[in-house]
Structure formats: structure tokens, C-alpha cells
C-alpha positions, -999 to +999 in steps of 0.1 A: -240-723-284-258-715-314-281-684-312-318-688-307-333-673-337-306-702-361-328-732-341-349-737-370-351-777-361-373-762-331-394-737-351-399-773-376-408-794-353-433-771-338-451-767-372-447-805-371-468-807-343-492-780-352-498-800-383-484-771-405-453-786-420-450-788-459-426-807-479-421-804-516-437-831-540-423-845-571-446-839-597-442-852-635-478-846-659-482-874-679-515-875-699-541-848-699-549-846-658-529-878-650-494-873-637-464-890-610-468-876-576-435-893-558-436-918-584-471-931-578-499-923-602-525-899-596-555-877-611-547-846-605-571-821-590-552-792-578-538-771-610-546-736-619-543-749-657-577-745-661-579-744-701-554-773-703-533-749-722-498-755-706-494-790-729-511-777-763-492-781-791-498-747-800-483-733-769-456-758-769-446-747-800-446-713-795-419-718-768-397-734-782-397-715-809-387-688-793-359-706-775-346-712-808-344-681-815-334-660-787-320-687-757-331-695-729-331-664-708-332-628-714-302-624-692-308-586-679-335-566-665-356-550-694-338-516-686-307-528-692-307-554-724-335-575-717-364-557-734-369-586-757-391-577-791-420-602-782-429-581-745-441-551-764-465-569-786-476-593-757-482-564-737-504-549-767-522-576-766-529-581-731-540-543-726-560-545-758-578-582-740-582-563-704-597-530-721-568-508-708-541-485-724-514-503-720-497-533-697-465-544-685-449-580-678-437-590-646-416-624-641-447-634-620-477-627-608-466-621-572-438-598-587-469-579-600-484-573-570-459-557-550-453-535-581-488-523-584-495-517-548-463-502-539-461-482-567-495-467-562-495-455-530-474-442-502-475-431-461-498-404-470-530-428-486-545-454-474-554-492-489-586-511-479-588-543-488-607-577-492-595-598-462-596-631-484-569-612-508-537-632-517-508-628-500-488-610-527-513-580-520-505-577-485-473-582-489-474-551-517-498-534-490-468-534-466-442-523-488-463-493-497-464-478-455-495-467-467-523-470-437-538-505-443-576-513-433-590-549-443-631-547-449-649-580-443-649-607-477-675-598-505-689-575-479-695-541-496-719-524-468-685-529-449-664-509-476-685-479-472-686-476-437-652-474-440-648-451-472-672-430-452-652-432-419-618-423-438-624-406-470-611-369-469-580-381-442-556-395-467-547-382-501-556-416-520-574-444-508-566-475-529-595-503-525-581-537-536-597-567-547-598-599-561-625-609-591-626-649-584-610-654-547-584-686-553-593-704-520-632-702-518-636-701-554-664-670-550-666-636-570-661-602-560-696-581-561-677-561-584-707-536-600-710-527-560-677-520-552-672-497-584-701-477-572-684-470-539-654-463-555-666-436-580-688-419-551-659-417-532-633-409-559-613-439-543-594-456-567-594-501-575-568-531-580-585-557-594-567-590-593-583-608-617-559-639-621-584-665-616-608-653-637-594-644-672-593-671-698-623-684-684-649-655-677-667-631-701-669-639-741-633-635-749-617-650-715-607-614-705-620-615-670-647-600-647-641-568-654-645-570-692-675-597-686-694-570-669-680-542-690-667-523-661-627-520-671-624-484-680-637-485-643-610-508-624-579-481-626-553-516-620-562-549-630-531-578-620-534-610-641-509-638-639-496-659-675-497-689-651-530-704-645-554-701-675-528-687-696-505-722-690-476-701-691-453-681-663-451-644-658-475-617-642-487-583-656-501-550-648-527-532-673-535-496-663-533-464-680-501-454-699-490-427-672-494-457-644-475-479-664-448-453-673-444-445-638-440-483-624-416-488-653-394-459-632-404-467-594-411-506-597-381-521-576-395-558-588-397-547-623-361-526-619-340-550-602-350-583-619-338-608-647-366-601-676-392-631-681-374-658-701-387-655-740-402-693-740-427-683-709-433-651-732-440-664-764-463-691-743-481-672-731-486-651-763-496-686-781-524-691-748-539-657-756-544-661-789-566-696-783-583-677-754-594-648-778-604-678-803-634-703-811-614-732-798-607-708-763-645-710-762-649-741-774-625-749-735-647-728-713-679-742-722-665-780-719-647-763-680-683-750-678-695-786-687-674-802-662-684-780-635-719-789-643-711-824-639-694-819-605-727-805-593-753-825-611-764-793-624-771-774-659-751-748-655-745-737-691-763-703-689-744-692-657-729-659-659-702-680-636-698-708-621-662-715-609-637-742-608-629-737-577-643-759-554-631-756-516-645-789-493-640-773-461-630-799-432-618-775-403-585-790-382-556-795-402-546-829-389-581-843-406-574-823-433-543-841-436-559-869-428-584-872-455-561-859-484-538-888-478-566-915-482-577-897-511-535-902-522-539-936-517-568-938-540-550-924-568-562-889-565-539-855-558-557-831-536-534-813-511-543-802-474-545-762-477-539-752-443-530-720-421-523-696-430-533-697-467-564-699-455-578-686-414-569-713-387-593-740-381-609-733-419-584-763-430-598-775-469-593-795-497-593-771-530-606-787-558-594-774-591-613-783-626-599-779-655-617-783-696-593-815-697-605-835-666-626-867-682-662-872-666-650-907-649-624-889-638-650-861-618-674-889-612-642-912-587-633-885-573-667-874-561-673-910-550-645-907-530-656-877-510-690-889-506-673-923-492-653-903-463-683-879-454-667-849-466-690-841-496 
């Protein structure tokens, strides 16, 4: 008889039921926000691609340039032979964009996170955190057997009542946060928090992957857009949602960096980033920083506007994330696949990405979604009662 814990048809079936089962999707982009989802064409609303960088030509090009010229893969972790030329001048860049001595690459953004956390702090500090942050941070949190408290979302009168409860008990007390929150599409109250930080001589993580590229004048972020980054002692970014690329990164001070580069276990241990997601993300950057990178936010901004029937154009931020919350999960499910059969992609996001019961649809804009495009989709929501 086979043991209990090997009976994952059971554990299946029970997500099954709980409406909680996923199942991978064939996806194949085809023009601008168009693609083939199991064959059948859709509009796609759910991409972190906000820019529309990933198919420039620009970017594209970059790529495979760089696949001509050094392969396909950098074959070794970056202490061994992997330190490819175009990481150190990417990672120039990037700490140069974030306002920070230097930065270091990652293979993704989740790779990152546990870096950054783990690396920081130990069993002697303690980590209080947003409770909406993504699961890569509390995964790092873990590693780190630092003492973990969770303050409640955007909530800073709840930080310091616990900075005031705990400060003086541990030797470092990490506060981590996101700047844009992926699944409710809101923004730290970031001046607030670094005001509770410096009177308590707490230290901050900001993970600020949903916001660069598309926040502040050169895409670099919140805490750039409110001039606050010599502030934020960790900011996390990701190469793969405005940046259209793959990869993660950590921008800090040089002796932060140094010492992740030596203590890191998923910077130590892991193949390098290949050089075509480098150089791509290199290419990205460069139109970010540029007039056509803000040529793309203001027509995001512009689309955003349109969702809402609203001028927005003098918004410090309005964000592309959109969450329609619905509640269960099986009308969650319910109401995505209608929207399927209506030509549009906008997956159930369900427990536990986000709290039980707070079941949503997440809708993503992007600078390359066409107004009729906005305009169907909204009719659609408005036609099922969920908008």
C-alpha cells in the first residue's frame, strides 16, 4: 500500500472540489495584446508587460544579439565562469536608475527575494511586514529564522505600534514592503513608512517590481518618484514585467551587495541569467530612461484613463492594476470562463494568492491595449454585474 503523504490524486481532487485546482495554459502572443490561449483567440488582459516592451524590435534585437555572440546560456554560476561582461554594466545601470550604489542580477525576481531577506537578517532581528507582500518575501522571511510579525496592509499607525512594542528587543528590525501591491493594484504610503523607519533606526525592503518603468519621470519606481531612495536601504525589482525581459535584482549599498554576493545561497548555487534575458532587459532600460519610455507611460496612463472614464493625466499614479473582486472561487471561475468564451483572457486569482473568499479577476493594462479593446472588455463586465 502506497504511503499516505504519495496520494496526491486525493490532495487533487480535494482542491478540485475546493475550486483551487490550476492547470497550465498554452499561450502563443500574436499581435500587440492578442494571442492563442489553447488554440482559441483571445485579448489578453492579464500580463505584467506593461510597456509592451517584451516584442519591440529594439529589445528583440538586443537578444539576439547577444545569443549570437555568447550562446544561449551562461552555463555556470557567476562565481564560477558565468560572470558574463554585459551583468556588470546592466547592474551600473540599474543602480544608477534606482539611485543606489550598486546592484546585483538574480535569475528572477523571486530568486531576489529570498536573497535580500535572508541575507539581511538572522534569529537575532526581527522582520515586520505588509501582509499583502508577495510570496517570495515570506518565503525569504522564513529562510532568515528571523522573528516574523505582519502589520495590517498600507496601515502605518499599525507599523508603529509595533516598532514601538519591539524596537530595542532584537538587533535589527527589517520592515518590508511593496511600492505597487500586484493583486490590489494600490501603493505603499511610502513617505510614512520611511518616517517610522528613520525614528526607529529600523531598516526597509522595498519591492518595487510593479512600479518601475512606469512611475516617477524616468520609470525608476516609487522610491525615485518621491525622491526617497537614499532612504529605502533594499529596493527588489524584477527584469520581467515592465522591463519585458527575465531576471530579478537587488540595488543596495556596495557593502550589502558585497556581502549577498558571499552569503546568497540563490545567487551562489545557481546557473547565471542567460545573456539574451540580459541584454533584453538592458535594451528595455534604455527605452524606459528615454522619450519614447515616456512617450509608453503616458499612452498606459491614457488607457487607464479610459478604463475609468476619467482624466487622469496629472495623477502622480494611477495603476494598471485593476482587481474586480467577486468573493467565492467557483463564481470567480465562473465568470472568467464566460469572459473566455467571449474572446477575452482574464484568469480566476484565487486562494491563496490572494485571502480566502477575496476570489478576483486582475485586470492588467498595458501602453499596447487598443481603446476598443478596453471599451469590450468593460462591456463585458458591466453585462455579468461584476463592474
Amino acid at each position: 500500500m502506497k504511503k499516505a503523504y504519495f496520494d496526491f490524486s486525493s490532495r487533487l481532487q480535494d482542491l478540485q472540489e475546493k475550486s483551487l485546482l490550476r492547470r497550465l495554459r498554452e499561450f502563443k502572443p500574436t499581435e500587440g495584446m492578442s494571442a492563442l490561449f489553447d488554440g482559441k483567440e483571445s485579448i489578453h488582459f492579464s500580463s505584467n508587460d506593461y510597456l509592451g516592451l517584451s516584442r519591440h524590435p529594439m529589445v528583440i534585437e538586443g537578444a539576439v544579439k547577444a545569443t549570437k555572440e555568447y550562446g544561449t546560456s551562461c552555463s555556470a554560476s557567476r562565481l564560477i565562469s558565468g560572470n558574463n561582461p554585459l551583468f556588470s554594466a546592466l547592474e551600473r545601470t540599474v543602480a544608477q536608475w534606482k539611485g543606489k550604489q550598486k546592484a546585483l542580477i538574480f535569475p528572477s525576481g523571486y530568486m531576489a527575494a529570498l536573497a535580500s531577506v535572508s541575507s539581511l537578517v538572522g534569529k537575532a532581528d526581527m522582520i515586520l511586514m505588509d501582509s499583502f507582500s508577495h510570496a517570495s518575501l515570506w518565503e525569504g522571511a522564513r529562510l532568515s529564522h528571523a522573528t516574523l510579525r505582519v502589520f495590517d496592509h498600507n496601515e502605518p499607525k499599525n507599523l508603529k505600534k509595533l516598532l514601538e512594542r519591539y524596537a530595542g528587543d532584537f538587533k535589527k528590525i527589517l520592515i518590508i514592503t511593496e511600492s505597487l501591491f500586484s493583486m490590489d493594484g494600490d501603493i505603499a504610503p511610502l513617505e510614512e513608512i520611511v518616517e517610522l523607519k528613520e525614528h526607529f533606526e529600523a531598516y526597509l525592503l522595498l519591492d518595487d517590481a510593479h512600479a518601475e518603468g512606469i512611475l516617477g519621470e524616468n520609470g525608476g519606481g516609487l522610491a525615485t518618484a518621491l525622491d526617497l531612495a537614499d532612504k529605502v536601504d533594499v529596493i527588489l525589482g524584477t527584469f520581467s514585467k515592465a522591463l519585458g525581459s527575465q531576471g530579478g535584482y537587488v540595488a543596495a549599498e556596495q557593502s550589502i551587495i558585497d556581502w549577498m554576493i558571499n552569503s546568497a545561497k540563490s545567487f551562489i548555487f545557481t546557473t547565471a541569467l542567460s545573456p539574451s534575458c540580459v541584454a533584453a532587459a538592458a535594451s528595455a532600460l534604455d527605452i524606459i530612461q528615454s522619450k519614447e519610455g515616456a512617450m509608453l507611460r503616458r499612452k498606459l496612463k491614457d488607457n487607464i484613463s479610459h478604463f475609468f472614464e476619467e482624466n487622469l493625466a496629472n495623477s502622480f499614479f494611477c495603476s494598471p492594476i485593476i482587481p474586480i473582486k467577486i468573493g467565492t472561487e467557483s463564481k470567480t471561475i465562473e465568470v472568467s470562463a464566460i469572459l473566455e468564451q467571449k474572446g477575452i483572457y482574464l484568469p480566476p486569482i484565487r486562494y491563496p494568492t490572494v485571502p480566502r473568499g477575496e476570489a478576483r479577476l486582475r485586470i492588467s493594462l498595458t501602453a499596447i491595449h487598443r481603446a476598443d479593446q478596453i471599451d469590450y472588455l468593460k462591456e463585458a463586465l458591466k453585462k455579468l454585474g461584476v463592474l
